[in-house]
mmCIF file of the protein (N, C-alpha, C, O) and its ligand, coordinates in Angstrom:
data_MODEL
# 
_entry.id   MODEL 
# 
loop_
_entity.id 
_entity.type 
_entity.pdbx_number_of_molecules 
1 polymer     1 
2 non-polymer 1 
# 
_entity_poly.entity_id                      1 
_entity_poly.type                           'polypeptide(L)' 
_entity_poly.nstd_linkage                   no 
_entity_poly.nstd_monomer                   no 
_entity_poly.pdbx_seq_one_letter_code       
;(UNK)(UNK)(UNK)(UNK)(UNK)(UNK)(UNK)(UNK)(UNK)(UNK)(UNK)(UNK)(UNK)(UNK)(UNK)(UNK)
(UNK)(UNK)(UNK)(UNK)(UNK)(UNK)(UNK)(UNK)(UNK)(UNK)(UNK)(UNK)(UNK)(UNK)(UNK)(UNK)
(UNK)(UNK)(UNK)(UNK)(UNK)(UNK)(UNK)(UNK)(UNK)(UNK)(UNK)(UNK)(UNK)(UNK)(UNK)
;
_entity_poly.pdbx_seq_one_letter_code_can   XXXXXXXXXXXXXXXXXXXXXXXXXXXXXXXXXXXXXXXXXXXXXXX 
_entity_poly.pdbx_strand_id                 A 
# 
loop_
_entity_poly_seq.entity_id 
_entity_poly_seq.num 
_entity_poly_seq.mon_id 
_entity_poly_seq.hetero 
1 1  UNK n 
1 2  UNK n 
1 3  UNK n 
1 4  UNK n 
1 5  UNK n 
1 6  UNK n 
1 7  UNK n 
1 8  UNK n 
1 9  UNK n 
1 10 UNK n 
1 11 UNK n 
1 12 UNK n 
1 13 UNK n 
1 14 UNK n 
1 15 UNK n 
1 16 UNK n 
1 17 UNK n 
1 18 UNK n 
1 19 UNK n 
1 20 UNK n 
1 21 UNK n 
1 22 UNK n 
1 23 UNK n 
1 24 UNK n 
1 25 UNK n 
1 26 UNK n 
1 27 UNK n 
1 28 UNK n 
1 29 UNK n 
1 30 UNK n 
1 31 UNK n 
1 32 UNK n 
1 33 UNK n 
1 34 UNK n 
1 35 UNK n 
1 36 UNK n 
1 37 UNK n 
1 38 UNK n 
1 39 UNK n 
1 40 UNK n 
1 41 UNK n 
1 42 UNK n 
1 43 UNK n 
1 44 UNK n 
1 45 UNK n 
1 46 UNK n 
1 47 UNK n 
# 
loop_
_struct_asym.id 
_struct_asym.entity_id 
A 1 
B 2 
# 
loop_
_chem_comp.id 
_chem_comp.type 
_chem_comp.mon_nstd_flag 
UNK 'L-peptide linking' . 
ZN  non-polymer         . 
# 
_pdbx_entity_nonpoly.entity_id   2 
_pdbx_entity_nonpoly.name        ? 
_pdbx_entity_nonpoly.comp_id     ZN 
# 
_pdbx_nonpoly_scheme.asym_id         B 
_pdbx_nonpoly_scheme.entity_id       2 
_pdbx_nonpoly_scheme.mon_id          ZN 
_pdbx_nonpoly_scheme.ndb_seq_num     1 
_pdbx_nonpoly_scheme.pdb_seq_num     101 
_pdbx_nonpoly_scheme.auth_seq_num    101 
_pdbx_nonpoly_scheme.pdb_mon_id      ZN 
_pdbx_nonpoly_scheme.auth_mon_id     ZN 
_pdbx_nonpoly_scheme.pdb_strand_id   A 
_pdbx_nonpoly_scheme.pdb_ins_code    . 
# 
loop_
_atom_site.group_PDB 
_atom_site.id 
_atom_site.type_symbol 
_atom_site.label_atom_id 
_atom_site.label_alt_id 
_atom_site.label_comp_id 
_atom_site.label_asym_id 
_atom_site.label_entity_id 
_atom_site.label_seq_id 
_atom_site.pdbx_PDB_ins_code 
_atom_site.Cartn_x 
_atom_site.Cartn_y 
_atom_site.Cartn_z 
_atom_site.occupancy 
_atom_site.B_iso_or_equiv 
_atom_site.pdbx_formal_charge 
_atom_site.auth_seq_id 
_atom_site.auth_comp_id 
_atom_site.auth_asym_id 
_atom_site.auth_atom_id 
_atom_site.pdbx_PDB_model_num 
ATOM   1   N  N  . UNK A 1 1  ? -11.059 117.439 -102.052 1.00 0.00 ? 1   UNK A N  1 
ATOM   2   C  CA . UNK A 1 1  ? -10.771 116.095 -102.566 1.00 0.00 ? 1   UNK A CA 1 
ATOM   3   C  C  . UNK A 1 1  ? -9.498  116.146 -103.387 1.00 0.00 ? 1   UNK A C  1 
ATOM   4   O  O  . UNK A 1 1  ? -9.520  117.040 -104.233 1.00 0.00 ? 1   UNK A O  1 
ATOM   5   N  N  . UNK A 1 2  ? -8.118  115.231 -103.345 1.00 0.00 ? 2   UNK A N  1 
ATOM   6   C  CA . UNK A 1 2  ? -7.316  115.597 -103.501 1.00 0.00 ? 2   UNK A CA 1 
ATOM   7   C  C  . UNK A 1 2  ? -6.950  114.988 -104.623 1.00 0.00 ? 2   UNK A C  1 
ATOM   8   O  O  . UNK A 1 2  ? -6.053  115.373 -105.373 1.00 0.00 ? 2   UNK A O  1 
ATOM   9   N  N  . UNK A 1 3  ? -7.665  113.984 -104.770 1.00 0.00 ? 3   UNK A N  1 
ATOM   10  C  CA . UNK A 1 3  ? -7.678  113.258 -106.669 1.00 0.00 ? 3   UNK A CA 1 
ATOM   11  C  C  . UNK A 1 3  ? -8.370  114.282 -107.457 1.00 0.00 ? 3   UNK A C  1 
ATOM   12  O  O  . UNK A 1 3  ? -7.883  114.667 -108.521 1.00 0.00 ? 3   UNK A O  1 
ATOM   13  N  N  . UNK A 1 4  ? -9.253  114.655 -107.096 1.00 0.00 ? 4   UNK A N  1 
ATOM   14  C  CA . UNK A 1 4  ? -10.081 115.608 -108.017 1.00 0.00 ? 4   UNK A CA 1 
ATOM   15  C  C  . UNK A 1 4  ? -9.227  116.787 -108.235 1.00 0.00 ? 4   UNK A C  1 
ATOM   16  O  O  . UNK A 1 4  ? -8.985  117.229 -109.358 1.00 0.00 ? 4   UNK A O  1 
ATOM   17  N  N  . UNK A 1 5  ? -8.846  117.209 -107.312 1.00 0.00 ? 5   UNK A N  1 
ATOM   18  C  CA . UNK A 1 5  ? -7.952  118.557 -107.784 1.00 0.00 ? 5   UNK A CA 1 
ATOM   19  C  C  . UNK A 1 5  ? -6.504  117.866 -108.750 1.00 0.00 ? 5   UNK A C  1 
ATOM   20  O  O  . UNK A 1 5  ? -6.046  118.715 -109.516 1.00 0.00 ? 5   UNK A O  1 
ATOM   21  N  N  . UNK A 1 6  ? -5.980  116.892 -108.786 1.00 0.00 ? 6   UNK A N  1 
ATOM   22  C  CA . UNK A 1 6  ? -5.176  116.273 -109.432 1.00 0.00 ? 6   UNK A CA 1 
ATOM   23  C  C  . UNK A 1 6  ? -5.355  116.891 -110.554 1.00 0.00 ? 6   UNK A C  1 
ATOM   24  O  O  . UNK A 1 6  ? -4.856  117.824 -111.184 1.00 0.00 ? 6   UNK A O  1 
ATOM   25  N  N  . UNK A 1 7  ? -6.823  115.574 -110.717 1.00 0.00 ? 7   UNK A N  1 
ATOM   26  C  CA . UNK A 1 7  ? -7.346  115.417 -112.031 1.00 0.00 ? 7   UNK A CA 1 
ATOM   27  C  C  . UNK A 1 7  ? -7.274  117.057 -112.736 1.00 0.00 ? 7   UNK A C  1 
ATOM   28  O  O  . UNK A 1 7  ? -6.666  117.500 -113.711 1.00 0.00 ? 7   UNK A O  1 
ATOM   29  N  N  . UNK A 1 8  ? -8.070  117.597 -111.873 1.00 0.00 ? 8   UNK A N  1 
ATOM   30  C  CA . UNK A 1 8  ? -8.061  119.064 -112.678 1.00 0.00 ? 8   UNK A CA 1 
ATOM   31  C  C  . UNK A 1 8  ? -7.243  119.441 -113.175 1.00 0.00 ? 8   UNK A C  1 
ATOM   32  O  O  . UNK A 1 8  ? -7.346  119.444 -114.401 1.00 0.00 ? 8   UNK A O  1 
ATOM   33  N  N  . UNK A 1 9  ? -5.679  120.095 -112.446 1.00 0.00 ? 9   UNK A N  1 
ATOM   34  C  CA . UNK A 1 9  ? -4.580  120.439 -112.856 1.00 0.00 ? 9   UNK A CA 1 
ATOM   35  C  C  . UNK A 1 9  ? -3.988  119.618 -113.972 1.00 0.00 ? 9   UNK A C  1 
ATOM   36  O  O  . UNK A 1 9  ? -3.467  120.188 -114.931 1.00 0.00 ? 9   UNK A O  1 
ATOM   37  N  N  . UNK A 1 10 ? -4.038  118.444 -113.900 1.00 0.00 ? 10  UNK A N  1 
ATOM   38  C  CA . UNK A 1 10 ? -3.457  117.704 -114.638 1.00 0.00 ? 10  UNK A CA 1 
ATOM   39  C  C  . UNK A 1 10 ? -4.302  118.119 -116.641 1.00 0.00 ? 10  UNK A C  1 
ATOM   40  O  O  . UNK A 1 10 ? -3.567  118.203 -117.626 1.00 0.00 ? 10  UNK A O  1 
ATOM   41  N  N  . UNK A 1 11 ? -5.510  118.254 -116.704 1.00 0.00 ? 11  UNK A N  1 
ATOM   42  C  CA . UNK A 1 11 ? -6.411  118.425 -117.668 1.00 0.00 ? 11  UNK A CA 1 
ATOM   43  C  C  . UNK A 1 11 ? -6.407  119.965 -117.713 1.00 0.00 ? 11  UNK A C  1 
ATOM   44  O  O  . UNK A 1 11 ? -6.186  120.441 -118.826 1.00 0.00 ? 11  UNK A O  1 
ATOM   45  N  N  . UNK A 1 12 ? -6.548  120.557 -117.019 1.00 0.00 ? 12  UNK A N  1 
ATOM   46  C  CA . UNK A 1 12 ? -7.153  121.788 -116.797 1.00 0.00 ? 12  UNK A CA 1 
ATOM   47  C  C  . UNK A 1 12 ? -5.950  122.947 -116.353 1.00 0.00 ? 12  UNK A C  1 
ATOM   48  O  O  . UNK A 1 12 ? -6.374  124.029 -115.949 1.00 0.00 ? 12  UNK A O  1 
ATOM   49  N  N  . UNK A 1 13 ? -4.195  122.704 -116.434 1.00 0.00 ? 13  UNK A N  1 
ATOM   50  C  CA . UNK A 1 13 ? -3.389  123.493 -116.176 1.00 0.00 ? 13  UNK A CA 1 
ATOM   51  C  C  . UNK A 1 13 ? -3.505  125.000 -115.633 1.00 0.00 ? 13  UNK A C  1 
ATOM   52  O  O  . UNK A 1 13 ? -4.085  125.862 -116.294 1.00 0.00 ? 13  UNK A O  1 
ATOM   53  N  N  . UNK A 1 14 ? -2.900  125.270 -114.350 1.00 0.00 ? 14  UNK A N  1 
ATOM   54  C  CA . UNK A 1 14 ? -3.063  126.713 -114.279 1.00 0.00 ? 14  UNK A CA 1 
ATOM   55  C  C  . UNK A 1 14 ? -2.209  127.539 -115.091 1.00 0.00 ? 14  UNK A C  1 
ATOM   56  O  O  . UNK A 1 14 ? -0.983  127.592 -115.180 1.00 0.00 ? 14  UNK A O  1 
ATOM   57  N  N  . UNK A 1 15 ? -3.275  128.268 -115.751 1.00 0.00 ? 15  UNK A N  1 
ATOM   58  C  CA . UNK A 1 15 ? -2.300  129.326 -116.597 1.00 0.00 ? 15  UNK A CA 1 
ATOM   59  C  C  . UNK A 1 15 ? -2.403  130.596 -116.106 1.00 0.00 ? 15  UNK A C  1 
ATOM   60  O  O  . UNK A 1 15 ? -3.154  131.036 -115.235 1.00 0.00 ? 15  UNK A O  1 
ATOM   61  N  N  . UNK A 1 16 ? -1.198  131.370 -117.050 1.00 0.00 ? 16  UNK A N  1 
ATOM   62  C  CA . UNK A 1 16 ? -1.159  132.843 -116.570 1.00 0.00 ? 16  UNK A CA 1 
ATOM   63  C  C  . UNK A 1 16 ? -2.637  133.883 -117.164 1.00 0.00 ? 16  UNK A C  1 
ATOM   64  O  O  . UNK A 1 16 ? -2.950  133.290 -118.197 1.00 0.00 ? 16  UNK A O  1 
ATOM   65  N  N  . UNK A 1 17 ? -3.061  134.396 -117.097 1.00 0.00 ? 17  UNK A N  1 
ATOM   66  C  CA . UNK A 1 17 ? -4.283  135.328 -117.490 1.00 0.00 ? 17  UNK A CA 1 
ATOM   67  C  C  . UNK A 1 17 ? -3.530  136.537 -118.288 1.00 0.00 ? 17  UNK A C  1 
ATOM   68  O  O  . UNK A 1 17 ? -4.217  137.418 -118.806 1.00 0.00 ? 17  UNK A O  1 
ATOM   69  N  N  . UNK A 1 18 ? -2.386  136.558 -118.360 1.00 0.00 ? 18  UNK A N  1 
ATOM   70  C  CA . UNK A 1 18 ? -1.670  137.469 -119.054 1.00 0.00 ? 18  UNK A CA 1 
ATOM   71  C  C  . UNK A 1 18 ? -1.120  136.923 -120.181 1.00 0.00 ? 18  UNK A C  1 
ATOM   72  O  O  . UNK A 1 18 ? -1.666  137.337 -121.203 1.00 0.00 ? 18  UNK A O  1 
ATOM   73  N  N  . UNK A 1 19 ? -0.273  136.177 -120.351 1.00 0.00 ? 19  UNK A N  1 
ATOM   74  C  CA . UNK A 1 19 ? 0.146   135.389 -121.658 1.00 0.00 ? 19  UNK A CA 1 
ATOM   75  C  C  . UNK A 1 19 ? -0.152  133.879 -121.514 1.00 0.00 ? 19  UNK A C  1 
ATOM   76  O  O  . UNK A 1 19 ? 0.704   133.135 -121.990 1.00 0.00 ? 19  UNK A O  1 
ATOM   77  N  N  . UNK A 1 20 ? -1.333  133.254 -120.877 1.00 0.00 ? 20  UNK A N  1 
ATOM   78  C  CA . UNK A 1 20 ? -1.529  132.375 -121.190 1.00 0.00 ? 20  UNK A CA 1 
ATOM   79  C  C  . UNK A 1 20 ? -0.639  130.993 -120.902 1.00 0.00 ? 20  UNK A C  1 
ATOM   80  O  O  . UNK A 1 20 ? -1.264  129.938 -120.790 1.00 0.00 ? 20  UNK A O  1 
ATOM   81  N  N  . UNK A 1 21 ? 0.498   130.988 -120.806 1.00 0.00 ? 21  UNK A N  1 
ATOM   82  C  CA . UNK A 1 21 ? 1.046   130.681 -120.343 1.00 0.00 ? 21  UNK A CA 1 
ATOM   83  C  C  . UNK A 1 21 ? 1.104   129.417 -119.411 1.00 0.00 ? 21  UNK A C  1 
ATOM   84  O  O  . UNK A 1 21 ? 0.637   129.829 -118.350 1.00 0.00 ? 21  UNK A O  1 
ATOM   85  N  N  . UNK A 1 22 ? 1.488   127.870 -119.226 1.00 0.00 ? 22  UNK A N  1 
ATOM   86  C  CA . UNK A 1 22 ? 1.159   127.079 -117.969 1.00 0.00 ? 22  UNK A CA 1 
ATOM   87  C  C  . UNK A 1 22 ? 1.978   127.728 -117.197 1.00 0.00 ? 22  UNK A C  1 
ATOM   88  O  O  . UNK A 1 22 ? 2.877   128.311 -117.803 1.00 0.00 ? 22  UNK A O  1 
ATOM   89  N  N  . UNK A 1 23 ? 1.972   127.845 -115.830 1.00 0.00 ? 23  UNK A N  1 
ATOM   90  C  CA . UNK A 1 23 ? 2.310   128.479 -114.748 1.00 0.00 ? 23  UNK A CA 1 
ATOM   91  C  C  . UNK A 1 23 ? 3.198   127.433 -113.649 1.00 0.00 ? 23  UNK A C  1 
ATOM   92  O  O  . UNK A 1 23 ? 2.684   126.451 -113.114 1.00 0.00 ? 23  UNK A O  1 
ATOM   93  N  N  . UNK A 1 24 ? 4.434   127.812 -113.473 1.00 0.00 ? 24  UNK A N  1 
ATOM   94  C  CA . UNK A 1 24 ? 5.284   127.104 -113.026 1.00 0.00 ? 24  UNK A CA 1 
ATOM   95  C  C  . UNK A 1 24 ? 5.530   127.470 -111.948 1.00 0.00 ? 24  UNK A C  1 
ATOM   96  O  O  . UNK A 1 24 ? 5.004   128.583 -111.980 1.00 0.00 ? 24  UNK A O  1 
ATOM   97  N  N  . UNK A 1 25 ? 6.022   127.353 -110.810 1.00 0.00 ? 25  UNK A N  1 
ATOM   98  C  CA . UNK A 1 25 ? 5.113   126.079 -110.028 1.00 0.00 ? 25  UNK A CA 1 
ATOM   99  C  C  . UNK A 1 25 ? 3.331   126.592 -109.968 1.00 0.00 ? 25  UNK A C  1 
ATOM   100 O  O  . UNK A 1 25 ? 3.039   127.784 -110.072 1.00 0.00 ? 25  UNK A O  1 
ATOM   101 N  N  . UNK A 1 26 ? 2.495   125.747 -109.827 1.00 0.00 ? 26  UNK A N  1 
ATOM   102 C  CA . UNK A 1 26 ? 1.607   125.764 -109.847 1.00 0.00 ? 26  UNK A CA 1 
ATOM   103 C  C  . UNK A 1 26 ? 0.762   126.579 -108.551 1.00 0.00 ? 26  UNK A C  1 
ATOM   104 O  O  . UNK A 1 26 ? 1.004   126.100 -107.443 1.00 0.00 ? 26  UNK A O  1 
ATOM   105 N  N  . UNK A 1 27 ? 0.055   127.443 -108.570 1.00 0.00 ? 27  UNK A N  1 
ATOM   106 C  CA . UNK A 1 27 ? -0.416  127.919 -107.821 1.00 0.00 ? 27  UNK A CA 1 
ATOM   107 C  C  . UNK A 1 27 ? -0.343  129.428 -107.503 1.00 0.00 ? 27  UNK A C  1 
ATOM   108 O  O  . UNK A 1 27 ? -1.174  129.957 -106.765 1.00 0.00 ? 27  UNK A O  1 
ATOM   109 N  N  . UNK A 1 28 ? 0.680   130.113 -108.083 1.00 0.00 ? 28  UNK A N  1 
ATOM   110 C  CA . UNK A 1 28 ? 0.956   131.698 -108.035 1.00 0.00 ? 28  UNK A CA 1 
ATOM   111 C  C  . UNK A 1 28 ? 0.117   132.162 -109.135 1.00 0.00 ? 28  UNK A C  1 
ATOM   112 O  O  . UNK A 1 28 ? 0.407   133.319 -109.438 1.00 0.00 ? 28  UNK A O  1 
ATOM   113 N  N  . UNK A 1 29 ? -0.565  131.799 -109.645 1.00 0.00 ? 29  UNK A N  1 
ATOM   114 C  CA . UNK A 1 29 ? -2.162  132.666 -110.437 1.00 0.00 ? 29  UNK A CA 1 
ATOM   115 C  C  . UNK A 1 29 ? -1.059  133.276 -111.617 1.00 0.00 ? 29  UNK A C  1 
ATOM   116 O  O  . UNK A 1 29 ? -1.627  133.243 -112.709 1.00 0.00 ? 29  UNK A O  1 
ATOM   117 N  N  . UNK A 1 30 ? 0.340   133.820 -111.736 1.00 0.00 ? 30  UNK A N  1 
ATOM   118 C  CA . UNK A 1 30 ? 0.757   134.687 -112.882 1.00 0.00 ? 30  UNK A CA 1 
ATOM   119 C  C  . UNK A 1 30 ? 2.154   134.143 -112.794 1.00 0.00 ? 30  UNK A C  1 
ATOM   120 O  O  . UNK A 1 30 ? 2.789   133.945 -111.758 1.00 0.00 ? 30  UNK A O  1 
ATOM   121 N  N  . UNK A 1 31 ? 2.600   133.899 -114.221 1.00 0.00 ? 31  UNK A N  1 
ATOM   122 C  CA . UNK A 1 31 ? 3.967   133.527 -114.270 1.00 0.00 ? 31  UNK A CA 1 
ATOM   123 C  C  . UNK A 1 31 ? 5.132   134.498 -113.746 1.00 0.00 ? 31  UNK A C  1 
ATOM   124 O  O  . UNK A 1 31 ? 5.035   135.674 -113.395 1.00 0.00 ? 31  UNK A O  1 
ATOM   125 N  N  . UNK A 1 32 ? 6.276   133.656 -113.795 1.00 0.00 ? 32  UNK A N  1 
ATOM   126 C  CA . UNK A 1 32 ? 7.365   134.986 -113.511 1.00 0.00 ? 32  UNK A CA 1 
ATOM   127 C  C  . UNK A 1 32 ? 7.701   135.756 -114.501 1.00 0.00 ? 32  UNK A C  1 
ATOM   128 O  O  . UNK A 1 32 ? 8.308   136.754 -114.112 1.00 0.00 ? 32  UNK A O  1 
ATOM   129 N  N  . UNK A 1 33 ? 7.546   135.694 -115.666 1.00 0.00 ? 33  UNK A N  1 
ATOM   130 C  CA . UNK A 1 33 ? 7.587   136.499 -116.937 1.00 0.00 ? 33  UNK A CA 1 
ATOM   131 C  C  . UNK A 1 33 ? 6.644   137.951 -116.560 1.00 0.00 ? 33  UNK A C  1 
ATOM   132 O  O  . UNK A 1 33 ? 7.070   139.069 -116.848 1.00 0.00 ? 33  UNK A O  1 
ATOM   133 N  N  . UNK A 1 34 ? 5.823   137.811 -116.138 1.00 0.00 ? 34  UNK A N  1 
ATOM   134 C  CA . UNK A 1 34 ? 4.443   138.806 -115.890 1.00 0.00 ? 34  UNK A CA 1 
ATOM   135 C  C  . UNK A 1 34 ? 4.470   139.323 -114.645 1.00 0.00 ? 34  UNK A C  1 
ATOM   136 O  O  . UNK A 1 34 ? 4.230   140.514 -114.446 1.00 0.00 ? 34  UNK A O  1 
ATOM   137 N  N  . UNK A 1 35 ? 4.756   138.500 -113.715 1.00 0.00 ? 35  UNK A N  1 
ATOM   138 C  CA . UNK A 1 35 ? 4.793   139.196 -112.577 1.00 0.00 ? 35  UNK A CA 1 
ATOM   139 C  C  . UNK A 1 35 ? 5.328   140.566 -112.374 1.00 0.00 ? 35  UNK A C  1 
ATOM   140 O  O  . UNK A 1 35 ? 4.649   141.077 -111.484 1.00 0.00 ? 35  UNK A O  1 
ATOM   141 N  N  . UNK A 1 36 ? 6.240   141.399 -112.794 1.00 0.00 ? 36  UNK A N  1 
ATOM   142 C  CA . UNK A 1 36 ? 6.819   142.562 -112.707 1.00 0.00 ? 36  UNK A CA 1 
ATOM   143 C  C  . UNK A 1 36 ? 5.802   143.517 -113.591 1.00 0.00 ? 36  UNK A C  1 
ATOM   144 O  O  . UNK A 1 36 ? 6.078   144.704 -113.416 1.00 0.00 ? 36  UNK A O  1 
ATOM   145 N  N  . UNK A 1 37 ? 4.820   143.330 -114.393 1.00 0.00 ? 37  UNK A N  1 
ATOM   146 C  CA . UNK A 1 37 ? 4.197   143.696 -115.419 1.00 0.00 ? 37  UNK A CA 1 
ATOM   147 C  C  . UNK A 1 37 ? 2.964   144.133 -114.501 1.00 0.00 ? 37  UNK A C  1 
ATOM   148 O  O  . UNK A 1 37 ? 2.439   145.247 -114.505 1.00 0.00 ? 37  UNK A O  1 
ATOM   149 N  N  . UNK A 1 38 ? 2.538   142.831 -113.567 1.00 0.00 ? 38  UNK A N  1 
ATOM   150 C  CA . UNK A 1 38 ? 0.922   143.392 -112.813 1.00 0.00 ? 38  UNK A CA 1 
ATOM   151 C  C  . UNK A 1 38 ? 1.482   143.830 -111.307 1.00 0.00 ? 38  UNK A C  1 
ATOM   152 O  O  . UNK A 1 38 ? 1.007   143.193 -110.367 1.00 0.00 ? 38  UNK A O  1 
ATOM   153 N  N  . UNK A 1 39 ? 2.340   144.745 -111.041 1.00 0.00 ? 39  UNK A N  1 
ATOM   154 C  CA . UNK A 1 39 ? 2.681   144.817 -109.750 1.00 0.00 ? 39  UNK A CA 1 
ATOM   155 C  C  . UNK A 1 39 ? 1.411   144.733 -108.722 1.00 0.00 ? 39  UNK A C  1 
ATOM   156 O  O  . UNK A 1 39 ? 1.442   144.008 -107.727 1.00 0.00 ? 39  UNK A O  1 
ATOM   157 N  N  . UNK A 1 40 ? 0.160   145.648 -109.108 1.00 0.00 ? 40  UNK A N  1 
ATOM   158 C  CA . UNK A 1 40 ? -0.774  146.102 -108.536 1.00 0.00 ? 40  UNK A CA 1 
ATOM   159 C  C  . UNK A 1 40 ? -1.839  144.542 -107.815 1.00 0.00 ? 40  UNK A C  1 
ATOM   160 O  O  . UNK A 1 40 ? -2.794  144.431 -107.045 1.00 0.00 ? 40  UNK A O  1 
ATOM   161 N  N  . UNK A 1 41 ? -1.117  143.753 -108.482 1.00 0.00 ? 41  UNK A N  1 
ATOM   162 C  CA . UNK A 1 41 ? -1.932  142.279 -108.349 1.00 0.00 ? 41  UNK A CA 1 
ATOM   163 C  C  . UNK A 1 41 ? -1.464  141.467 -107.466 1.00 0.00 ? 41  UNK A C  1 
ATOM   164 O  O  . UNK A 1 41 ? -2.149  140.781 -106.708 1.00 0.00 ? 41  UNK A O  1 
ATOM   165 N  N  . UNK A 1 42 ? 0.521   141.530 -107.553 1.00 0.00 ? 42  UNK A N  1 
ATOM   166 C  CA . UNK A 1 42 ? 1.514   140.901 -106.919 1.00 0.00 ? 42  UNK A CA 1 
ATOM   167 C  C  . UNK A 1 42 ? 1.645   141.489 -105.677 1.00 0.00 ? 42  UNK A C  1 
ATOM   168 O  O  . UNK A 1 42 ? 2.014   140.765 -104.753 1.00 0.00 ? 42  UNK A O  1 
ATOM   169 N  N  . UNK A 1 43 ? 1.343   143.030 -105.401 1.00 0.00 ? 43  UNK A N  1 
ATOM   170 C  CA . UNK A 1 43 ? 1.510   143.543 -104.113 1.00 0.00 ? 43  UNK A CA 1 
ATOM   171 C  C  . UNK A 1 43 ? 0.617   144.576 -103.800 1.00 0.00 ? 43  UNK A C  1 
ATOM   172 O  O  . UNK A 1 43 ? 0.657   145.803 -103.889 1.00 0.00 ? 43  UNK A O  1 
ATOM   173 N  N  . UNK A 1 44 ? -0.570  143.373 -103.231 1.00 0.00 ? 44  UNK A N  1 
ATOM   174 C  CA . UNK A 1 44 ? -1.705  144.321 -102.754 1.00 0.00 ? 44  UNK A CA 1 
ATOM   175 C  C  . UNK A 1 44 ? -1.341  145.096 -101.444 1.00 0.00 ? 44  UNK A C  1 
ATOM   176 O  O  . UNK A 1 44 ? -0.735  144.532 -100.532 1.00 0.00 ? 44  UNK A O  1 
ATOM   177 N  N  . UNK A 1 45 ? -1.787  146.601 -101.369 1.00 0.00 ? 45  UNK A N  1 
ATOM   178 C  CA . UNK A 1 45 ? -0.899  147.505 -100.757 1.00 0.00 ? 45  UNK A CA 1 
ATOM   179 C  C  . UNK A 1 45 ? -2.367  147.648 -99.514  1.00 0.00 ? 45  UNK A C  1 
ATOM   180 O  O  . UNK A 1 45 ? -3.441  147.147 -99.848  1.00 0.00 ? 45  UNK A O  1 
ATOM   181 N  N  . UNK A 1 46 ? -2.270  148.177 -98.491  1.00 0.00 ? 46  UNK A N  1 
ATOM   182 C  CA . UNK A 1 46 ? -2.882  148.767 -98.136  1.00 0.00 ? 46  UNK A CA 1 
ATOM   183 C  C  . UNK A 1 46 ? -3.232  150.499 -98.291  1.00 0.00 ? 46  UNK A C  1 
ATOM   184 O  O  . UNK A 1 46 ? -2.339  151.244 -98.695  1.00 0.00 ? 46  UNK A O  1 
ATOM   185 N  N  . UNK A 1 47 ? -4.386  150.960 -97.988  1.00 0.00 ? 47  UNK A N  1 
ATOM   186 C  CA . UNK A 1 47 ? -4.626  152.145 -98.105  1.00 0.00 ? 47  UNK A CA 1 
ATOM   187 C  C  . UNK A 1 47 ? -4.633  152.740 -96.975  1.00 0.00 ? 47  UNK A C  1 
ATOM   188 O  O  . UNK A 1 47 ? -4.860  153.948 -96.914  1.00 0.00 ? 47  UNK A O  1 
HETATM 189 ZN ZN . ZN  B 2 .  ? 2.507   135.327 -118.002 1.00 0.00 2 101 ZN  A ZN 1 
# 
């Protein structure tokens, strides 16, 4: 539902889990500040 997810973001901002952070553009889970910090998160590797 595409109002509802609005609503959410709009109230409910995605932030970074690392500094908290609102997260620009919306949807990459970790800012660009952090990103170089969790490589292991940013580039899941195969084994
Ligand atoms: Zn961050």
């Amino acid at each position: 539902m595409r109002l509802l997810r609005l609503l959410n973001d709009t109230v409910f901002p995605p932030r970074c889990p690392v500094c908290e952070q609102i997260v620009t553009p919306p949807g990459r889970g970790i800012c660009a500040a952090c990103l170089p910090r969790v490589p292991f998160v940013a580039e899941p590797r195969c084994l």
